[in-house]
C-alpha positions, 0 to 999 in steps of 0.5 A: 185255011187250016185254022178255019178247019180247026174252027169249024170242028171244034164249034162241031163237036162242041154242038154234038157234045151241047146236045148230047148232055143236054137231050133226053134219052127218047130224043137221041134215039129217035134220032138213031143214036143208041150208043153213047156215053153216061151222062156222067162224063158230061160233067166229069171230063170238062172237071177233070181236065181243068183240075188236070191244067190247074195241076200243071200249072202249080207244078210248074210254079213249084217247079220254078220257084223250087230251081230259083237260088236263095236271095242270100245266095251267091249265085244271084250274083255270079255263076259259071257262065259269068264274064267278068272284066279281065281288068278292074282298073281299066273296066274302072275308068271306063264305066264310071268316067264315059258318060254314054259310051257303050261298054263290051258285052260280060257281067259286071262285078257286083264291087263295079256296081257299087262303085260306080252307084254309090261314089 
């Protein structure tokens, strides 16, 4: 039911703020309404919120693009947070020779993949 509520107030304020850009001044205060806003505001508000979200989102593409690691960079590959297999020749024989088999959960050294791809 909320949803609908937040329907019918937005379609209502979207209709007040229709006919008060686009009504004369006689008509609105024949109607009663003498205080309101210029009719600048008609026109400035709606560009000013959309450069306001159009700022966001460049700052946030800045932003993402400003956190991301070099492609040279080691941390591409691995990081802090890495869990590597605490044995190479075992982690070997298991990735490479079981075909379909499912292999615990941690980060695969970069040599691993190489191997494994490209002999």
């Amino acid at each position: 039911y909320y949803g609908f509520v937040v329907y019918l107030v937005s379609l209502t304020t979207f209709a007040v703020y229709l006919l008060w850009a686009y009504l004369p001044d006689p008509v609105l205060e024949a109607a009663g309404i003498t205080y309101y806003p210029e009719r600048y505001w008609a026109l400035a508000m709606p560009a000013w919120w959309m450069s306001a979200v159009a700022a966001i989102f460049l700052f946030n593409m800045a932003a993402n693009m400003y956190h991301t690691p070099l492609l040279n960079s080691i941390n591409n590959i691995t990081d802090s947070q890495s869990l590597l297999p605490s044995e190479m020749n075992c982690a070997d024989r298991f990735f490479c020779d079981e075909v379909g088999g499912i292999p615990p959960i941690g980060d695969l050294p970069i040599s691993l993949v190489n191997m494994c791809l490209y002999q």
